[in-house]
C-alpha positions in Angstrom: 0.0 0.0 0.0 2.8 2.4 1.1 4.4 2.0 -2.1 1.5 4.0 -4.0 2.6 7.6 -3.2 -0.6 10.0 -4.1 -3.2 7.2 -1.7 -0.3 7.6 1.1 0.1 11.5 0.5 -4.0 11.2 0.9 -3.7 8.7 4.0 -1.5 11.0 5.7 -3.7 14.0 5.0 -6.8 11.9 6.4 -4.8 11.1 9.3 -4.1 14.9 9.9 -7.8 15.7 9.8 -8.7 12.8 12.4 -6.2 14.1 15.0 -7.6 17.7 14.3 -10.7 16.7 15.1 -10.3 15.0 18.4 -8.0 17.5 19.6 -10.4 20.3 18.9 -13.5 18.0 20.0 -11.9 17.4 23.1 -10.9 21.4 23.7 -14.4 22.8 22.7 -16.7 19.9 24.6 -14.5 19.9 27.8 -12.9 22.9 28.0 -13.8 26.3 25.7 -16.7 27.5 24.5 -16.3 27.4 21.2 -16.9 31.2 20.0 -18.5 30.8 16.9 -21.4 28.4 15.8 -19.5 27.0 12.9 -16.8 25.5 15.1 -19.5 24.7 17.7 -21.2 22.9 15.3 -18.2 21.1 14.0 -16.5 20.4 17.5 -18.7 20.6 20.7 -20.7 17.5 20.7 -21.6 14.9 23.7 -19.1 12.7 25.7 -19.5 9.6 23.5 -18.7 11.2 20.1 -15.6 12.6 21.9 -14.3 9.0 23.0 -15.6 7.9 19.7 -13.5 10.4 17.6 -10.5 10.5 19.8 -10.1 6.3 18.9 -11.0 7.0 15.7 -7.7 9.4 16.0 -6.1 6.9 18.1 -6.8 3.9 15.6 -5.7 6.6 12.7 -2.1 7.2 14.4 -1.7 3.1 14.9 -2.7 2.3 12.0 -0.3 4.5 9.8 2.7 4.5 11.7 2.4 0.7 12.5 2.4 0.5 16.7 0.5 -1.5 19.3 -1.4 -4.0 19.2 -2.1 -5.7 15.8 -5.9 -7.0 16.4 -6.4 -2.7 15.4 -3.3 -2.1 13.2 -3.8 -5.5 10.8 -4.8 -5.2 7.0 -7.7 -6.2 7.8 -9.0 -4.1 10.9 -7.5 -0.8 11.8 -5.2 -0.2 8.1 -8.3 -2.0 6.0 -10.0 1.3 7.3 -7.1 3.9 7.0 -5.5 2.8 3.4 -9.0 1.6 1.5 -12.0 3.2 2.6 -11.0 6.3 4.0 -9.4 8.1 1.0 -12.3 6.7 -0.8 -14.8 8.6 1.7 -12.5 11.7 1.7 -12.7 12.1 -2.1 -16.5 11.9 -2.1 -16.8 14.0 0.9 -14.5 16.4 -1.2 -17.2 16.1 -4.0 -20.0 16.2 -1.9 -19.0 20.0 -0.9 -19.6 20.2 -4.9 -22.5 18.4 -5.3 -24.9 19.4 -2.2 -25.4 22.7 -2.9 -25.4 22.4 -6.6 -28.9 19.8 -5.6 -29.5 22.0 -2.6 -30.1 25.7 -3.2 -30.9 25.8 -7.3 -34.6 24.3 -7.5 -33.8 20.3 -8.7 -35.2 18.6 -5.0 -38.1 21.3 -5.8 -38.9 20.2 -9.3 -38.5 16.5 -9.1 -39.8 16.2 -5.4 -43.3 17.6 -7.7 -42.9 15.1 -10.3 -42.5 11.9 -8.1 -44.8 12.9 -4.7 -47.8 11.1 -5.7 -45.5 8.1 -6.4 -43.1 8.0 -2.9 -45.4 8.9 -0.7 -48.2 6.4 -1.0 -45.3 3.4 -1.6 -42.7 4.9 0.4 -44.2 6.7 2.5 -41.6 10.1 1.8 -41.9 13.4 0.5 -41.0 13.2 -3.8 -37.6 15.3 -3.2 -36.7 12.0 -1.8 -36.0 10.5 -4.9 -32.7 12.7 -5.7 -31.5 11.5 -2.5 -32.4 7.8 -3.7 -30.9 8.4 -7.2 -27.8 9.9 -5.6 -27.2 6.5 -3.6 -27.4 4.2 -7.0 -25.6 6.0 -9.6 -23.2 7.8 -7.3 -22.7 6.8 -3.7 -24.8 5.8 -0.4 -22.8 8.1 1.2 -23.5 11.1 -1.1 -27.4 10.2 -0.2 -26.8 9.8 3.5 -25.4 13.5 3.4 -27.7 14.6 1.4 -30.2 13.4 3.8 -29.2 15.0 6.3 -28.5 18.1 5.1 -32.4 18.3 4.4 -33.3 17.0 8.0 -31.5 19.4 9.5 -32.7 22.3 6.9 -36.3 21.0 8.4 -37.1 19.5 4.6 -37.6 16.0 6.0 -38.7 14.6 9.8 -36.9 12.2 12.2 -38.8 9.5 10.3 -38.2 10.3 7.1 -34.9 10.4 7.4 -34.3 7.7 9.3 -36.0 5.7 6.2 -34.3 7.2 3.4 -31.0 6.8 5.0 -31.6 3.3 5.9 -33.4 2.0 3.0 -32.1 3.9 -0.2 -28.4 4.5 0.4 -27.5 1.8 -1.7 -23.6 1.2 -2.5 -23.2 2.6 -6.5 -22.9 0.3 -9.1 -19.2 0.8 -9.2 -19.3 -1.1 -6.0 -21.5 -3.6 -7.1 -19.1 -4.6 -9.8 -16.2 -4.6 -7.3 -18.0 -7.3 -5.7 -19.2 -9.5 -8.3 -15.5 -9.7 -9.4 -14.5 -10.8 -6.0 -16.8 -13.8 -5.9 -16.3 -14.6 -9.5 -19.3 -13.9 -11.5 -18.9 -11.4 -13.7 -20.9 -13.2 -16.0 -24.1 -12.5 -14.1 -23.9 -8.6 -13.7 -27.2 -8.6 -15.2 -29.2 -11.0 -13.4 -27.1 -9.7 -9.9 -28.2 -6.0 -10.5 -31.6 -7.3 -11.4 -31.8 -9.1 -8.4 -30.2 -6.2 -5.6 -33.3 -3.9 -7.7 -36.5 -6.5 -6.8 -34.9 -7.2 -3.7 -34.3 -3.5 -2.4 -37.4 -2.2 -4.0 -39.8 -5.0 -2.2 -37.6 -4.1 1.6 -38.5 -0.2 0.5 -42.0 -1.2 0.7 -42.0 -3.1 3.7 -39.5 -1.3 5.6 -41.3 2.2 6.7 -44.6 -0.3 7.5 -42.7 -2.4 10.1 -40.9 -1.1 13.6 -38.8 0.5 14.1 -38.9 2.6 11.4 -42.7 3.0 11.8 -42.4 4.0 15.4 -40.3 6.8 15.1 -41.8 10.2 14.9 -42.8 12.5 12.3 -40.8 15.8 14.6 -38.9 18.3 12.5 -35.5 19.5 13.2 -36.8 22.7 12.3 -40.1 23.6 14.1 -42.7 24.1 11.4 -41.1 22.9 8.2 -43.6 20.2 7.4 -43.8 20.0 3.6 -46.9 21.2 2.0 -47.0 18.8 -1.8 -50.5 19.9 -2.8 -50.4 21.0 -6.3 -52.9 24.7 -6.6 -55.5 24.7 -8.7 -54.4 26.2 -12.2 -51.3 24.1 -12.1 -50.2 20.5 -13.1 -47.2 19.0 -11.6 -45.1 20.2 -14.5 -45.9 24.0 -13.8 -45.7 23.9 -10.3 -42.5 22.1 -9.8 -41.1 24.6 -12.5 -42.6 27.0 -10.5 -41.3 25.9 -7.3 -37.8 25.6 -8.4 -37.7 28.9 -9.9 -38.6 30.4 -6.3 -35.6 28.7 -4.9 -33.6 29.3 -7.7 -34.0 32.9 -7.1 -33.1 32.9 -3.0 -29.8 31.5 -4.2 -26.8 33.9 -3.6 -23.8 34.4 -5.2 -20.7 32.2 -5.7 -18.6 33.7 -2.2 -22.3 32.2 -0.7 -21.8 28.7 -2.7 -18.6 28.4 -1.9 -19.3 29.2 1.9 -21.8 26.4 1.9 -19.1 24.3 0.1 -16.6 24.6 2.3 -19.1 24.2 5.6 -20.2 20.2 4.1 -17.1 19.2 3.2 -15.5 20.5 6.9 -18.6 19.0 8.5 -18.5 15.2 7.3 -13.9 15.7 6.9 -13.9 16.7 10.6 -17.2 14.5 11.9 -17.8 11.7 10.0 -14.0 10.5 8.8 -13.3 9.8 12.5 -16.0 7.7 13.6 -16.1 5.6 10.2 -12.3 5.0 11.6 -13.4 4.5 15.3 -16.7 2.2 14.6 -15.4 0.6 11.5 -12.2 -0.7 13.3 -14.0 -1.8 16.0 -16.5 -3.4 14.0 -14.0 -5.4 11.6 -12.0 -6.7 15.1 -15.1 -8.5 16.0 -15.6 -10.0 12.6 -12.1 -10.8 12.5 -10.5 -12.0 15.7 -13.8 -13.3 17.6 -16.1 -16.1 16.4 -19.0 -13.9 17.5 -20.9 -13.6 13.7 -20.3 -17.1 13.5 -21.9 -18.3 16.7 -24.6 -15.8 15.4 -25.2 -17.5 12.3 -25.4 -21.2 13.4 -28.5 -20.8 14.0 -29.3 -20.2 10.6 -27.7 -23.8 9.2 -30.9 -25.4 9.5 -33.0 -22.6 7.7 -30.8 -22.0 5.1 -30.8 -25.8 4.3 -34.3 -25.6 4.1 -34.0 -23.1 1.6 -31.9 -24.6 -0.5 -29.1 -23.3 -0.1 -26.0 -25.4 -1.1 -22.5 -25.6 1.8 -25.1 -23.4 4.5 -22.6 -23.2 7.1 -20.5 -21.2 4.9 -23.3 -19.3 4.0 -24.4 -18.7 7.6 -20.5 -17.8 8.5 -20.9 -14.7 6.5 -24.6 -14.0 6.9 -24.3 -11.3 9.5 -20.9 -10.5 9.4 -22.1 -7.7 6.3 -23.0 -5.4 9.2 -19.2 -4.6 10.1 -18.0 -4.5 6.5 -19.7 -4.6 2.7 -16.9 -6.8 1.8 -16.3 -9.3 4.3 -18.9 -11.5 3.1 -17.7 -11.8 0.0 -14.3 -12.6 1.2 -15.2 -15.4 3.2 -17.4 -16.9 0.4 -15.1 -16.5 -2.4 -13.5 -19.9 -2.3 -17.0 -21.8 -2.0 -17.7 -23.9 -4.7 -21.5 -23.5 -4.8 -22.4 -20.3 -7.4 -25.4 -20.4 -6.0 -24.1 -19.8 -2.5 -21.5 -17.5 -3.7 -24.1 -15.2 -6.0 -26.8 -15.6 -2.8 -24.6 -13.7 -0.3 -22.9 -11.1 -2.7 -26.2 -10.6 -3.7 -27.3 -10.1 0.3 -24.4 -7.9 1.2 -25.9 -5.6 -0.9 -29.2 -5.3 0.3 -28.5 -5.6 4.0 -27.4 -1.6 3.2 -26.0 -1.3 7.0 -22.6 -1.5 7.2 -20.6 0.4 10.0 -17.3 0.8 7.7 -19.4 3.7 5.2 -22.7 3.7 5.2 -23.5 3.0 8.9 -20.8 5.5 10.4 -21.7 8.1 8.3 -25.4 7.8 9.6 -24.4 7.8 13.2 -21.9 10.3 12.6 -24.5 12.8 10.9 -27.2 14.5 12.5 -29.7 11.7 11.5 -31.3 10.5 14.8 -31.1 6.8 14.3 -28.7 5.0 17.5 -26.7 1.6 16.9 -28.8 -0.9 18.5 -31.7 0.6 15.8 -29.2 0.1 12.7 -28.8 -3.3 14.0 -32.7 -3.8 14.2 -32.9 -2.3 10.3 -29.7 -4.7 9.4 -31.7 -7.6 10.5 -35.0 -6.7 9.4 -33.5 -6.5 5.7 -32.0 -9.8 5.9 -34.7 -11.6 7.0 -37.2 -9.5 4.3 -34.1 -10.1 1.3 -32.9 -13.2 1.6 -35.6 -15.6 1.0 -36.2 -13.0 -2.2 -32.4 -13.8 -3.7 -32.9 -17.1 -3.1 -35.9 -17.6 -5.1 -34.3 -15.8 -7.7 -31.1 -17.9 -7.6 -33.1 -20.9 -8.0 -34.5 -19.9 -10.9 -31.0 -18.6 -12.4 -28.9 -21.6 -11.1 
């Protein structure tokens, strides 16, 4: 890894911005008032996101320079983290600082949340702006629609719950992604079927998942106080003129560049400086339990017997890697890429998919944005759309194999 020089020049930069963080986290939480609300906003927070970004710095420092104990500095806990998914997230959030305004302040959420509210909102359950935020997630990143998301829910655009649902259900890994792991298990011939299968499967848990707790159960409160969205259509309008309409008004509150850029600079120092150390923190964490404890296996023994049911060919392998998705996209794959079943092999790339919650992306960036959802609910969700997916690519693979 060390030999590539622009991903270590990026690492080190990453690693900078960590320390940064829990430094200033610690000296604004504990000890100075932080004297503007930008920097409040960036570095006063509770206790546990201090611990949690002061290991993420911690993890940071022993993963680059190579000290203490390797359970957190391995290649496949603490430097998995630093050298392949962190530069990855720091690009995006780079882009992000681009993109999130551009979608934000210039009348596109106003226009196409027109178009698409009669068709979210009686199957999803969401306001029609929604849909950018679901569109950003498969062609570009879930991470791009988790910030996205909660750059509405805290601009009082979408409630607790409807956050909580689009972040959860429709920040789907990009297709890029999807590729990455298709190759790993060794069917590229299948992209087709595969994509097919991650769309019918994630559309069906978008049904089902804002109908069942706890998604259902959380409230419909507003981050801020009267923002509920109003997405009646006037009389003398279609849905054509008044989303054109609507976007114009927005278009026009826009300010100038030194305004763009300000915004800009505000979500990219946001998710560098809050989300980059608790991806390190939680995603380290997470990957040392999938790793160096048999705890996702003794979760998914259980399973054998259903998964034999099902048909499923070598089901303790596939039971191995069942729940271990929740740590880290890839792991599953990586433990089921020497099976000899394709069958089992295109069943659980398929699954690592849809399961959606993974702590290493797009689970820390959720609990490290402003988007009320706690761990033990993520969990919850994570199960919920295994249980609601799986039989789904299983029936599919039956008929494909």
């Amino acid at each position: 890894m060390n030999e590539m020089i622009g991903l270590d020049n990026v690492v080190l930069i990453v690693v900078i911005l960590i320390n940064i963080s829990s430094l200033l986290t610690i000296v604004f939480s504990w000890f100075i008032t932080p004297s503007s609300e930008f920097i409040g906003s960036l570095f006063k927070t509770n206790n546990i996101w201090v611990v949690l970004r002061f290991l993420g710095a911690l993890f940071s420092l022993m993963a680059y320079f190579v000290f203490g104990p390797e359970v957190i500095n391995s290649e496949v806990t603490g430097s998995l983290m630093l050298y392949d998914l962190l530069p990855t997230l720091f690009s995006i959030f780079l882009f992000a600082g681009v993109l999130l305004p551009l979608l934000l302040n210039y009348g596109l959420l106003e226009f196409v949340g027109t178009l698409f509210a009669k068709v979210m909102r009686p199957l999803f359950t969401l306001p029609g702006r929604s849909t950018v935020d679901n569109l950003a997630s498969w062609v570009g990143d879930g991470t791009v629609g988790v910030l996205l998301t909660s750059k509405q829910y805290e601009q009082g655009f979408y409630s607790e719950r409807e956050a909580a649902v689009i972040a959860t259900t429709f920040s789907v890994v990009s297709i890029t992604f999807s590729i990455v792991i298709l190759d790993l298990i060794g069917l590229m011939d299948y992209f087709g079927l595969f994509y097919m299968t991650i769309i019918i499967a994630g559309v069906i848990a978008a049904l089902i998942m804002p109908r069942i707790p706890p998604l259902s159960r959380t409230q419909d409160n507003y981050h801020v106080e009267g923002r509920e969205l109003d997405e009646s259509i006037p009389s003398g309008h279609n849905m054509f003129s008044w989303g054109y309409n609507k976007a114009l008004q927005r278009a026009s509150k826009a300010k100038g560049f030194a305004d763009f850029a300000k915004d800009g600079i505000k979500t990219v120092g946001d998710m560098w400086f809050a989300v980059l150390p608790i991806v390190m923190a939680i995603g380290t964490i997470g990957t040392i339990f999938a790793e160096y404890t048999p705890l996702f296996s003794w979760i998914g023994a259980p399973f054998v017997p259903i998964l034999e049911m099902m048909g499923i060919p070598e089901a303790r392998a596939a039971s191995e890697s069942l729940f271990i998705g929740f740590t880290d996209m890839f792991l599953p794959s990586i433990l089921i890429e020497d099976v000899a079943s394709d069958m089992t092999r295109f069943i659980i790339g398929t699954l690592s998919i849809t399961q959606l919650i993974y702590l290493s992306e797009v689970g820390g960036v959720i609990l490290g944005s402003k988007i009320p959802i706690g761990l033990g609910r993520l969990f919850v969700i994570f199960l919920l759309r295994t249980i609601i997916t799986l039989p789904i690519i299983t029936i599919i693979a039956h008929m494909i194999f």
